[in-house]
Steps between C-alpha positions, in 0.01 A plus 500: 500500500657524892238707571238364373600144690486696806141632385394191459628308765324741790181367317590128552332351828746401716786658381652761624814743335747550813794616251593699181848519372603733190855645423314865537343511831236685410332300230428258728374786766229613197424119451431458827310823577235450237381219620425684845762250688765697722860449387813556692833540431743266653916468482536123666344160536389560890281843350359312267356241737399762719287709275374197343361374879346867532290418206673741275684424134895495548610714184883460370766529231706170609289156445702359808388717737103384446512137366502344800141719654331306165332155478507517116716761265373625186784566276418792200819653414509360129888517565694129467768621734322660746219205495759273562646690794152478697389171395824409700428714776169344534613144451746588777229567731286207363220747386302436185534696184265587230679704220335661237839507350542240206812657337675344886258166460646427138837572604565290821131415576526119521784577737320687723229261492726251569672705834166545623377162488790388672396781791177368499301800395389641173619723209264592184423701286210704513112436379423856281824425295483256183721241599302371813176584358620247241661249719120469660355462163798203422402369829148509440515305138721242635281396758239442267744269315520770203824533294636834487616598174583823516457775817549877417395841544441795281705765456383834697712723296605560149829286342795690438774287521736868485303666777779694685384723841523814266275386235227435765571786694212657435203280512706389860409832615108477447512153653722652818746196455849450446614559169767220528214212609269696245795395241509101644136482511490613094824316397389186568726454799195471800302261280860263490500552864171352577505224316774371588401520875199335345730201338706503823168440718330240273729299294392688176751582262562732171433413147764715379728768648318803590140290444296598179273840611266412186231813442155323634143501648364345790280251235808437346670338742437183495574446146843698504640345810496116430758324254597552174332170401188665675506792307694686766846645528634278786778243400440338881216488724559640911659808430427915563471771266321825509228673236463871384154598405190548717596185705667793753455503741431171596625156506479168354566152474422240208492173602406165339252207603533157389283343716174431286306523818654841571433634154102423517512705853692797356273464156196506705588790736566700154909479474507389152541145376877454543730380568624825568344771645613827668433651830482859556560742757439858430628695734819470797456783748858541598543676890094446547541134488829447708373553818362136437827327484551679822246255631567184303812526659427583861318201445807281301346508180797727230349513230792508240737351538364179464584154582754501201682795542822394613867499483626435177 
């Protein structure tokens, strides 16, 4: 995923990669060489600066020695800890951050959001990943006065609640991954992570611990994810959940319209007649897409967190 950020992020006009920073030096030398820029290794803040003004990439181990060169800081570790460790570092040098990290966001997200408010700059997480390409789809409903009943995702991989690094161990191999994130991403534990960044960003909350996962379609939707006295398996409207079925990999959000003027719009532009309906996103794009909250927030626009993710 680092690498492909960096990829991506030579092909954004107007942006330029001055640093890479991995705990083996020369992952982030290959990053940077296939992409054609010139990297450099440096030991200390003032080589950094200088390679960086020479129009070359500053390559290190130690985050603290190439913070400071950046504008903006995109965060991919996937590690809590270490997430934590360089959102401070960049908050200490009043940078922005974009993470594609949710497992930090869901942990002490709002209080990061809330440190960097207070520094006047910006922290989100990034576009590509389902929790902000949800939070824009929340946003998007809302302002057309639309009730959200229910924002989710399907699930990428199969459920196995007993998933342990050695059971997947294998099929990590043919996907070049981790088998211990492998294990997260089929236990359920990544899919708890992201919503709950989700919740934490919009306000949303759970119907029941651990959300329902319900086997559906993409048609079914709609009818599935509205209350029980709907037809539905929701006991509350505004909360997250998450589907298995052919609904991977994309996203979704059911929402509910009780405006009758609203209804004839939706019924004329072919939404159904209400007053539910379901809006579908097929696809999130994960590194290929982040790049763009690299802009949003060059420009002050994070895109999750939102306006209501905040201290408890």
């Amino acid at each position: 995923m680092g690498s492909g950020v960096i990829r991506q992020l030579t092909r954004l006009p107007g942006v330029r990669v001055v640093a890479v920073c991995d705990r083996v030096p020369q992952r982030a030398w290959e990053a940077v060489n296939a992409t054609g820029l010139v990297g450099e290794f440096v030991q200390s803040t003032d080589e950094a600066w200088r390679v960086v003004e020479d129009g070359r990439v500053a390559l290190a181990s130690e985050p603290s020695v190439v913070v400071s060169a950046a504008q903006a800081v995109v965060e991919a570790t996937g590690d809590p800890e270490g997430g934590c460790r360089i959102a401070l570092l960049t908050l200490r040098e009043r940078k922005t951050l974009v993470t594609m990290n949710v497992e930090l966001d869901a942990t002490v997200g709002p209080i990061l959001a809330y440190l960097f408010r207070a520094a006047e700059t910006a922290y989100t997480v990034g576009l590509g990943d389902e929790p902000a390409v949800l939070c824009e789809m929340v946003d998007f409903t809302r302002a057309m006065g639309l009730e959200v009943v229910c924002a989710g995702k399907g699930k990428n991989n199969r459920l196995d609640r007993d998933a342990t690094p050695a059971t997947v161990s294998s099929e990590a191999a043919r996907w070049g991954m981790s088998p211990r994130m492998l294990a997260a991403f089929v236990d359920g534990t990544k899919t708890m992570m992201e919503m709950a960044a989700l919740g934490n960003a919009t306000g949303l909350t759970v119907d029941c611990a651990g959300m329902h996962g319900p086997v559906v379609s993409r048609d079914e939707l709609v009818r599935v994810f509205v209350p029980e006295a709907n037809g539905g398996i929701l006991t509350r409207r505004g909360v997250v959940d998450y589907a298995i079925g052919n609904v991977a990999p994309g996203v979704f959000v059911v929402v509910r319209a009780d405006d009758e003027s609203i209804r004839r719009d939706l019924e004329y532009l072919r939404m159904g007649s209400g007053p539910y309906y379901a809006l579908y996103r097929p696809f999130h794009l994960a590194n290929l897409e982040v790049p763009l909250s690299v802009a949003h927030v060059l420009q002050g626009q994070p895109i999750l967190p939102g306006p209501l993710h905040q201290v408890p």
